[in-house]
N, C-alpha and C positions, 0 to 999 in steps of 0.2 A: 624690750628694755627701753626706756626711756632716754633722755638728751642727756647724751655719756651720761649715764647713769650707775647707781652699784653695782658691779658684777652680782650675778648668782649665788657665785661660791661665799663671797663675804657676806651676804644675807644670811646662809646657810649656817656660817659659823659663828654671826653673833650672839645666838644665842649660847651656844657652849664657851663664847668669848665671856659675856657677862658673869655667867655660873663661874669660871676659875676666878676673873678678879675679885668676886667676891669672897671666895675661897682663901683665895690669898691675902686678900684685907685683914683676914682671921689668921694669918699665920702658917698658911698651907704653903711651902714650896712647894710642892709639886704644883701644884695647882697654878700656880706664877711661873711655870715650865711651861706647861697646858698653855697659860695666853702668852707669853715668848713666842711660843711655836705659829701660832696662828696669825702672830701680828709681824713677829721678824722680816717674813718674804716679804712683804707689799712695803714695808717701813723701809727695808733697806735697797729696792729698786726703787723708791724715791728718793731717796739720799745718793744714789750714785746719778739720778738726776742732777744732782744739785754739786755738790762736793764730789763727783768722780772715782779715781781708786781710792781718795779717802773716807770711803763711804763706810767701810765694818769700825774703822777708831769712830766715828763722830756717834755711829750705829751704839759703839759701846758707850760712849759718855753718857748719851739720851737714855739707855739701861737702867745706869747708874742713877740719872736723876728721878728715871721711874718708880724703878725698888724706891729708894727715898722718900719718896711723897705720894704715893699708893695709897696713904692712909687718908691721905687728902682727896681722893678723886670719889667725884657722886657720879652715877651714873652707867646706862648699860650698855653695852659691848657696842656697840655702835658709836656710844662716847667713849666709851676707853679707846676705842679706833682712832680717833679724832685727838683724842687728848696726847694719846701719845706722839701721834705726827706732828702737833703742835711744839710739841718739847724736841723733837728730833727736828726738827726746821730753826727752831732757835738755836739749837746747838751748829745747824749746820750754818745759818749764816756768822753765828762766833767763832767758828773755824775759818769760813772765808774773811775776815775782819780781819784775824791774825793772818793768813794767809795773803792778805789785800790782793786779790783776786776777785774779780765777778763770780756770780753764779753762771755757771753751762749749761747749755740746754740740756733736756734728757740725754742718759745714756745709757739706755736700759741692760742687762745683761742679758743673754741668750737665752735665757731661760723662762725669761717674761712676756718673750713676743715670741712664743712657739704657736703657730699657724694648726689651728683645729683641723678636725675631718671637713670635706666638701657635701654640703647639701642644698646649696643653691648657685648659682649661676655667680655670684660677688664673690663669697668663699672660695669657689672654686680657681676666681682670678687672686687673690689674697693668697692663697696656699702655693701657686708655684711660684712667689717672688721668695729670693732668696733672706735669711734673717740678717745679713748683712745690710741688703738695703734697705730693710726696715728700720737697720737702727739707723740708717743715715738720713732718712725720714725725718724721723723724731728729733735727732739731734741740728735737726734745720729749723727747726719751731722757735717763733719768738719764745723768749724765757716766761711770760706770762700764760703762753697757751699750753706750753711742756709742762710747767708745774701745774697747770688746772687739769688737765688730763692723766698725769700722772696719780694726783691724790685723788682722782674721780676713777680713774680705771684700774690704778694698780694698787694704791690700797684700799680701796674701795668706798671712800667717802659720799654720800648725798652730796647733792648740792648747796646748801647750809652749812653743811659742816666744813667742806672745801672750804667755802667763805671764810670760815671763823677762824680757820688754820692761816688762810693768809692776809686776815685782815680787813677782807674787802667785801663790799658787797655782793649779795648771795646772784643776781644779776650778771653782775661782771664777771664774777667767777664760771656763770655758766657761758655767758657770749664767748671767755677766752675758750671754754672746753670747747665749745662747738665749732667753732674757726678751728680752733689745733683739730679737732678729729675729721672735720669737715677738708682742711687740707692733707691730711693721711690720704682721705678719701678717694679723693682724687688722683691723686698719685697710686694708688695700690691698684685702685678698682675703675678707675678708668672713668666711665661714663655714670659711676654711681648716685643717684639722685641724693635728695638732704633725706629720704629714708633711710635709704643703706649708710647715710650716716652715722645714724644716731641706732641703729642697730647692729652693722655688722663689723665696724673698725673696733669699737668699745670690746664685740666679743673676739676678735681676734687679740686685743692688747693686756685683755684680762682676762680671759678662761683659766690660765696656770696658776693667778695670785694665789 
């Protein structure tokens, strides 16, 4: 894998992501179930990034806006990735506006940083730390490296697309990923060089999306 790069899993499923939106564009519910399903997990662990326990309301408005202007979106499953987070991120900083609150740094649920099986010497130090202190990890990240890592590992965005979701360049967006994963790094795996960076924290943070 490349520097926090897509997970696996969300490569896997763009393509059956593209096929339902376009299903759905046509009027298929179900099919608009089908990308629900696929896009929800990674959407709404970056939203409890951002907005916390009000992560499923803000999760639901971004929904709503999608149904809505679905008929508007060009593009394939790897853009509908992207676009949706885009809309769920506007929404999530219009909740914090109303809320006048900052954004938190991540706060992933338990369910996001579930620690793989052991096949090398990093993993193996990754897997006996508890999910507790992972998420306290994470939740230590400046708010620029937590959101680049998040929309890079959890819902599985390229690096271009990251950018475009948060406005900034495709550059910045990767130097924050690599600092945030790069300081996991450290801290999980101890003496892990910038390989085991950009390789084994990404797959420990996303193999569940």
């Amino acid at each position: 894998m490349g520097q926090g790069g897509q997970p696996r899993r969300a490569q896997a499923y763009d393509g059956e992501l593209g096929a339902a939106v376009a299903r759905a564009q046509q009027g298929d519910e179900a099919a608009f179930a089908v990308a629900y399903r696929i896009v929800q997990p990674g959407l709404l662990g970056y939203l409890r990034g951002i907005v916390g326990d009000d992560a499923e309301d803000v999760a639901s408005d971004a929904w709503l806006e999608i149904s809505r202007d679905l008929g508007r979106f060009k593009g394939d499953g790897a853009g509908f990735r992207g676009w949706s987070a885009t809309i769920a991120r506007h929404r999530a900083l219009d909740h914090l506006r109303r809320q006048r609150v900052r954004p938190r740094a991540a706060t992933l649920e338990q369910d996001m940083l579930e620690l793989p099986g052991a096949s090398s010497t990093h993993e193996q130090a990754l897997e006996s730390l508890s999910t507790e202190y992972a998420l306290e990890l994470v939740r230590g990240l400046p708010r620029d490296q937590a959101e680049a890592v998040l929309l890079r590992v959890v819902v599985g965005l390229d690096g271009p697309a990251a950018a475009r979701v948060l406005g900034k360049r495709p550059g910045a967006v990767r130097t924050a990923a690599y600092r945030g994963l790069k300081r996991l790094a450290r801290e999980l795996g101890g003496e892990m060089g910038s390989e085991g960076v950009t390789d084994e924290v990404p797959r420990t943070l996303g193999e569940s999306t």
